[in-house]
C-alpha positions as CSV (number, residue, x, y, z in Angstrom):
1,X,-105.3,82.2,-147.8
2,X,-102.1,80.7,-146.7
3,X,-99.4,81.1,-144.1
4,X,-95.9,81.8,-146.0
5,X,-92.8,80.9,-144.4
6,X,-89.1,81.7,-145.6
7,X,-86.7,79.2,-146.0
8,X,-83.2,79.4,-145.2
9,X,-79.6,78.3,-146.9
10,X,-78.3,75.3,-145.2
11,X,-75.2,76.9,-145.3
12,X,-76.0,80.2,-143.9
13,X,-74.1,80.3,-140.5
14,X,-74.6,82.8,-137.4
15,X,-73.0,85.5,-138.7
16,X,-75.9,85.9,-141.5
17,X,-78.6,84.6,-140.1
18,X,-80.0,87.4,-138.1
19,X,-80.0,89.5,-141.0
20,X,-81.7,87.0,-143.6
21,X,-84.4,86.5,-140.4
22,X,-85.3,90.3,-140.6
23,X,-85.2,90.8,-143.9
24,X,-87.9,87.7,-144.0
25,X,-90.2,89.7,-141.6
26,X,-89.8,93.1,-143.6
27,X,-90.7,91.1,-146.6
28,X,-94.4,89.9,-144.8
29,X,-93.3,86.2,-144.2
30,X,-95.2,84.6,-141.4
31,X,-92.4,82.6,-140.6
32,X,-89.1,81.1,-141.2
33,X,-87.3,77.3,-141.1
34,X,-84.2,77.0,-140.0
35,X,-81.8,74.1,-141.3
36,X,-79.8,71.8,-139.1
37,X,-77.2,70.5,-141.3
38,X,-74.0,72.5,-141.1
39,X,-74.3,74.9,-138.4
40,X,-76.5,73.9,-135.2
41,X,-80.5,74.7,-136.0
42,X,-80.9,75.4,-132.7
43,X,-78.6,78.4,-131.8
44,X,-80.1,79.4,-135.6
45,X,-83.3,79.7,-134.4
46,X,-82.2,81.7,-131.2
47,X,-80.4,84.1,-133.5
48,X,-83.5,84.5,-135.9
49,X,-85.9,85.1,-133.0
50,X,-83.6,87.9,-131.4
51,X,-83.6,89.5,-134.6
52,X,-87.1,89.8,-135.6
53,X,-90.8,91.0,-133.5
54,X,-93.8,88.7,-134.8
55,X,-91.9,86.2,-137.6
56,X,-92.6,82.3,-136.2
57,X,-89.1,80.4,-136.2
58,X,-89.1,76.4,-136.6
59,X,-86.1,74.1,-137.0
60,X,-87.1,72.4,-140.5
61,X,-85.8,69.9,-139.5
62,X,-84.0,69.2,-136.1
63,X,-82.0,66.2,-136.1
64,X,-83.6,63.8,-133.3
65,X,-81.6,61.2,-132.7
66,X,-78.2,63.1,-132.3
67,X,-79.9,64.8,-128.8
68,X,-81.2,63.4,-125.8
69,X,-85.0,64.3,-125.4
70,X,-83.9,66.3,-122.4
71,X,-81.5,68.4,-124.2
72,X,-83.8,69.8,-127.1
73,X,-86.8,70.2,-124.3
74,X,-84.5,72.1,-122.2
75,X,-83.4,74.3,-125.5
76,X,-86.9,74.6,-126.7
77,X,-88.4,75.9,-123.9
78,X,-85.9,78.5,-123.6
79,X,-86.4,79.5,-126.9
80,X,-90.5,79.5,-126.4
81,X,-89.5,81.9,-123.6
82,X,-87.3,84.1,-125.3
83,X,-89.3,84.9,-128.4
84,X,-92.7,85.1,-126.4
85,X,-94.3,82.2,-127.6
86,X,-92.8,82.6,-131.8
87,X,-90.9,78.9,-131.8
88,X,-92.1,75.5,-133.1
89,X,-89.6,72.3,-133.0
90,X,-89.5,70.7,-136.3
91,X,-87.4,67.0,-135.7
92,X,-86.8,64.7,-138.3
93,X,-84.6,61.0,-138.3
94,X,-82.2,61.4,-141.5
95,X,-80.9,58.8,-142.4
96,X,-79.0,55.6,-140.8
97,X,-75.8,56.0,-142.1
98,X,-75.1,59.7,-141.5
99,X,-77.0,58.9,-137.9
100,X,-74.7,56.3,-137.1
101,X,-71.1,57.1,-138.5
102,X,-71.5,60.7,-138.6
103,X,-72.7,61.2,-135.2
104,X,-72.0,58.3,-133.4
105,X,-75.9,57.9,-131.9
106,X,-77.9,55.3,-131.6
107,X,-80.5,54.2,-134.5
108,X,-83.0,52.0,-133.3
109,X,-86.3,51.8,-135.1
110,X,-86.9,55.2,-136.4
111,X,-91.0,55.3,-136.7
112,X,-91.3,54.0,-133.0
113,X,-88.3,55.4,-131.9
114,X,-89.2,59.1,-132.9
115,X,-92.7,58.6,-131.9
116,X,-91.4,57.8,-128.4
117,X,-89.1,60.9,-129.0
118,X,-92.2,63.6,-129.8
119,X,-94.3,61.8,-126.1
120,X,-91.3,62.3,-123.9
121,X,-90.7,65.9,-125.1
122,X,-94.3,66.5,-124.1
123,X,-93.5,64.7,-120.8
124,X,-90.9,66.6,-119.8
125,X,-92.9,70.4,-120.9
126,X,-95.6,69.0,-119.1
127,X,-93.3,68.6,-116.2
128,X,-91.3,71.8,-116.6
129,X,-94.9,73.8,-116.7
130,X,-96.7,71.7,-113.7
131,X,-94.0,71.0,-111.4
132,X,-95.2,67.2,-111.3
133,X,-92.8,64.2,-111.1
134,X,-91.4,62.9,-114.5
135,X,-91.9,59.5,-115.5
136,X,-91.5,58.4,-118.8
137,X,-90.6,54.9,-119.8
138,X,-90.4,53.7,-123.1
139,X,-88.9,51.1,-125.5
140,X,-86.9,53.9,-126.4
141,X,-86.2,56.3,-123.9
142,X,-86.6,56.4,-120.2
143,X,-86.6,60.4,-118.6
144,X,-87.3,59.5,-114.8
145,X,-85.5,62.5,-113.1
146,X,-85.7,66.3,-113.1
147,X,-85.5,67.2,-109.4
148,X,-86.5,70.9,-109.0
149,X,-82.8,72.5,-109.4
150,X,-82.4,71.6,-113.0
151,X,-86.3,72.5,-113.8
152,X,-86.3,76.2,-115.8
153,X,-90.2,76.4,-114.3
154,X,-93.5,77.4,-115.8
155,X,-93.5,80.0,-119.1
156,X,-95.9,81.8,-120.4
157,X,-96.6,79.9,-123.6
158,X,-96.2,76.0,-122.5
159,X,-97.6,74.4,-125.3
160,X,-94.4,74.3,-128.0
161,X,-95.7,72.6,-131.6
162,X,-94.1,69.8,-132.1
163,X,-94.0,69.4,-135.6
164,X,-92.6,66.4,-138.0
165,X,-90.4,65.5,-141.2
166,X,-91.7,62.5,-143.0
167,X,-91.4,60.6,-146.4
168,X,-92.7,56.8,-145.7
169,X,-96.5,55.6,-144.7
170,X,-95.5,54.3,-141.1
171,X,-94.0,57.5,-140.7
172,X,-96.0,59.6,-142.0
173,X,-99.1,57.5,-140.3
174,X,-97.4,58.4,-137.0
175,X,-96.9,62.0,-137.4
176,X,-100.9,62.1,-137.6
177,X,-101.1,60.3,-134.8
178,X,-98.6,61.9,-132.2
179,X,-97.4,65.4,-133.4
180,X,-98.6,68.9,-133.9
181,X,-97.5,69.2,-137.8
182,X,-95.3,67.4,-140.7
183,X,-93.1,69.1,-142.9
184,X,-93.3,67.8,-146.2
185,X,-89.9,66.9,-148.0
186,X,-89.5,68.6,-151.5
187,X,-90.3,65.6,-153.3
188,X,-93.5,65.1,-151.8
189,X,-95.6,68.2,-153.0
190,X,-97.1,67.5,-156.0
191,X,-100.4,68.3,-155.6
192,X,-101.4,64.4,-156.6
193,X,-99.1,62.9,-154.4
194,X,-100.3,65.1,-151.3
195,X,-104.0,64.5,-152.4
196,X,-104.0,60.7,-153.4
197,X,-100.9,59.3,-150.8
198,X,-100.3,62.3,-148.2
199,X,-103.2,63.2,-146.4
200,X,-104.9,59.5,-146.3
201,X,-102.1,58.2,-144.1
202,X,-102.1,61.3,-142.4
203,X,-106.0,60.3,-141.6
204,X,-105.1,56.8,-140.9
205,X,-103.1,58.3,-137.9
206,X,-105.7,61.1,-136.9
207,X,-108.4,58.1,-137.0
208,X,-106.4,56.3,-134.4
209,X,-105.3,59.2,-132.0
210,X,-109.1,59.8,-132.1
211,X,-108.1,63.2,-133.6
212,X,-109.8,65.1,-136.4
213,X,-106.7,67.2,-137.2
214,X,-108.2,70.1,-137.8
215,X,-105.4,71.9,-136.1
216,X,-102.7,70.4,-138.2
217,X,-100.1,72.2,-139.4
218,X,-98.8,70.6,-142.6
219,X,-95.8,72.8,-144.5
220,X,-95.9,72.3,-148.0
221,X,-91.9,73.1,-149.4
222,X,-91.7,72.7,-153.3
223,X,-88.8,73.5,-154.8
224,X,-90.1,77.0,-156.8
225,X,-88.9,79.0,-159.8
226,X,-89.9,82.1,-159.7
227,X,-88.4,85.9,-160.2
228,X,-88.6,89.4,-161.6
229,X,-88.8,88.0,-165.4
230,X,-89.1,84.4,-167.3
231,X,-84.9,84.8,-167.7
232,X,-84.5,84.6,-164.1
233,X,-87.2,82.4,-164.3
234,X,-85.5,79.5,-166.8
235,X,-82.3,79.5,-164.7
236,X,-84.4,79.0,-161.5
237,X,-85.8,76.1,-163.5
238,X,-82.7,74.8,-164.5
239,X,-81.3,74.9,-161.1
240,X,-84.5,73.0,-159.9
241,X,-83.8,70.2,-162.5
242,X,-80.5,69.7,-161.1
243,X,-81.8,69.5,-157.3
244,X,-84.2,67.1,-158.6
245,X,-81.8,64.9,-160.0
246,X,-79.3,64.8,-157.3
247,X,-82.4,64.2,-154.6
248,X,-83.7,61.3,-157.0
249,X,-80.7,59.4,-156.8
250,X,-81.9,58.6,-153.1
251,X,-84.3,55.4,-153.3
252,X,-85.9,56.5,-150.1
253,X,-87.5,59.5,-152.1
254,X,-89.0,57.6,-155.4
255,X,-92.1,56.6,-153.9
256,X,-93.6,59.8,-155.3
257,X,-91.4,59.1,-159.0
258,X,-94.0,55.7,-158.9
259,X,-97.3,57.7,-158.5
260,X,-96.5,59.1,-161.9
261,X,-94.8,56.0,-163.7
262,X,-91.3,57.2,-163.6
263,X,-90.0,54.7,-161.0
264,X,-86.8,53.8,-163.7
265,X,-85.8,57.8,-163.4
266,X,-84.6,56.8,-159.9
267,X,-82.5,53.8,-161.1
268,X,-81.0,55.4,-163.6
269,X,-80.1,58.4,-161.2
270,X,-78.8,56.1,-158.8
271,X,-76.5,53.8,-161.5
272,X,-75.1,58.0,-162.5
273,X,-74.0,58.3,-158.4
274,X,-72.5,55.0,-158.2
275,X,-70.4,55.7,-161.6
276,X,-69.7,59.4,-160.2
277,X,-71.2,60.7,-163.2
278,X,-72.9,63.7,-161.4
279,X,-73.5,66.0,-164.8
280,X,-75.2,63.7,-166.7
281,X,-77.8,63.7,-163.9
282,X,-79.7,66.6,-165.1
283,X,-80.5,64.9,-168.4
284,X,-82.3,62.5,-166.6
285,X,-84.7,64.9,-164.9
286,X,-87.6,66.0,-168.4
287,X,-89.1,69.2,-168.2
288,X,-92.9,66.7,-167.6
289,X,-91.3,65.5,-164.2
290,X,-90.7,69.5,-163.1
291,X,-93.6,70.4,-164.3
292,X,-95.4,68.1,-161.5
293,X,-92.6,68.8,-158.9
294,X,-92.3,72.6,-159.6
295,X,-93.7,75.7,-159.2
296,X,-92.7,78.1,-161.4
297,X,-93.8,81.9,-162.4
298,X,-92.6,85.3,-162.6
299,X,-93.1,87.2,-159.1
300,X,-96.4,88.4,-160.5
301,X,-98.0,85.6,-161.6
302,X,-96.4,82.6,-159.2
303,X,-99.3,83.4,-156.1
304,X,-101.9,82.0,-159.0
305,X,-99.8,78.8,-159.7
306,X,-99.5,78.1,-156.3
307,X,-103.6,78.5,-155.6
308,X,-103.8,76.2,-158.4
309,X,-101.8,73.7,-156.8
310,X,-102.0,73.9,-153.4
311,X,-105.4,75.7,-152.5
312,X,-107.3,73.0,-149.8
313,X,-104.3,71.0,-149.0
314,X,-102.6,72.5,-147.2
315,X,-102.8,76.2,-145.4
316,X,-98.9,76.5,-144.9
317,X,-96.2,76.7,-147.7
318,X,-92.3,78.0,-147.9
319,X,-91.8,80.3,-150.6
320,X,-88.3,81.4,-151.6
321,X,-85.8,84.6,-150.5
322,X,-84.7,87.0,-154.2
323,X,-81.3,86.0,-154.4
324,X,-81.1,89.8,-155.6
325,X,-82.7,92.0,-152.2
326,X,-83.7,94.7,-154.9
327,X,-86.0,92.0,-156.0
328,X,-87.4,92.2,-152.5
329,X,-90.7,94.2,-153.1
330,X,-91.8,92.3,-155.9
331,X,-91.5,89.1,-154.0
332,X,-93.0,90.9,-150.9
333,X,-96.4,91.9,-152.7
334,X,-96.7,88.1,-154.7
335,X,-96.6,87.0,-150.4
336,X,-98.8,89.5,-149.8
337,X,-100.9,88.3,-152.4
338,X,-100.7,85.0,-151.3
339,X,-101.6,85.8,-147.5
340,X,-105.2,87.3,-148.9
């Protein structure tokens, strides 16, 4: 049995975001993520939540650095509030360069320095819930003042999950250690890669938080092709091949190209960028390497390929929106299928 949660465009904005949230909980999804690329995944999630009853909204992923602690607490908690307990924060670092030049924030050393991130935001819900002083002190970040004017007081449902993006060992090591969840990146959901690299380092960190992690929450997102017939199918497929490609020409991801002995893949992706030959990039990408990154199934048989793959790994995975809503129903009952 798993959990299914929607996805959502990165550039879906706030005039369509309501909508595509609804439609999500008509459909049976138990949640949704939110980006937080082009429009802010934070007034995102507010819009989702107003639009829907039961459906669970989480930023997937919320850029850290960018914000003070303080900030996404205060936003958090109003959004626990609003929705009655339906939010989880999902934060994540990027990358240097777009942290840096692109919004002008400070980038310190991102394992420590979003570790530091995930205890003050507990800090300073412990102290909106309790009343008691703040103090937290870090390398990092230093949150010593809240007097009782600017604190939004206790809510029902205090304890927000704090969940995690994460691609590296130290990282991912510390997301077992400190937060409530990790949200996989798409190139880290082969089955073998989550089995065999994934979930030990995720134990090294439970093992040293003295945790057992039983309450984890880890979100499994392959990139999936899937639809109402094998023609929609192949073009999902096709589409997938060039996503892979273009996410492959980023060293940070080709740890997982290594487990399977394709590490030169990512070079030669990466020489294609530098030469700005973008549509040779697909060539690159075989149909062995989607096989192992890919899902893929008609609407009536992709709930089988994703047991296959994903059954004791993991209890949470994203599962695309039809691009067509009259495919809606047959994607509702492969979910349905999927939540049994």
């Amino acid at each position: 049995m798993f959990e299914v949660f929607a996805a959502t465009p990165e550039d879906m904005g706030p005039g369509d975001i309501g909508a595509h949230a609804a439609r999500a909980e008509a459909m049976g999804f138990d949640g949704l993520q939110v980006p937080d690329a082009i429009h802010d995944g934070l007034l995102l999630s507010a819009m989702a939540l107003a639009a829907t009853q039961r459906l669970i909204v989480g930023t997937g992923v919320l850029l850290a650095f960018p914000r003070s602690p303080m900030i996404t607490a205060v936003a958090a908690w109003d959004l626990q509030k609003m929705s009655a307990g339906r939010f989880e924060l999902g934060l994540g670092t990027q990358i240097k360069p777009n942290i840096e030049q692109r919004y002008s924030a400070r980038w310190d050393s991102p394992v420590p320095q979003l570790r530091e991130y995930v205890q003050a935001l507990k800090a300073v819900f412990h102290s909106f819930q309790t009343g008691e002083r703040l103090n937290f002190v870090g390398e990092h970040y230093a949150l010593t003042k809240l007097q009782p004017f600017f604190n939004p007081g206790p809510i029902e449902h205090p304890d927000i999950p704090i969940l995690c993006g994460a691609v590296g060992p130290a990282m991912t090591r510390m997301v077992g250690r400190v937060a409530d969840g990790m949200i996989t990146h798409p190139t880290n959901t082969p089955p073998e890669y989550i089995r065999e690299v994934c979930l030990p380092r995720l134990q090294a960190g439970f093992d040293k938080a003295g945790r057992d992690g039983t309450d984890f929450r880890l979100i499994l997102g392959p990139l999936t092709a899937t639809g109402k017939d094998e023609a929609t199918v192949a073009a999902e497929w096709e589409k997938q091949r060039n996503l892979l490609g273009f996410l492959y020409s980023t060293p940070a991801y080709w740890p997982s190209l290594e487990l399977f002995g394709w590490q030169d893949k990512g070079q030669q992706l990466l020489d294609l960028t530098r030469a700005g030959d973008w549509g040779a990039m697909s060539e690159i990408v075989t149909d062995e390497m989607l096989e192992k990154f890919v899902p893929r199934g008609t609407y009536d048989e992709i709930d089988a390929v994703y047991r296959e793959r994903y059954a004791g790994l993991t209890r949470r995975i994203t599962f695309p929106l039809p691009a067509d809503p009259a495919d809606d129903d047959a994607a509702a009952a492969a979910i349905a299928r999927l939540k049994t």
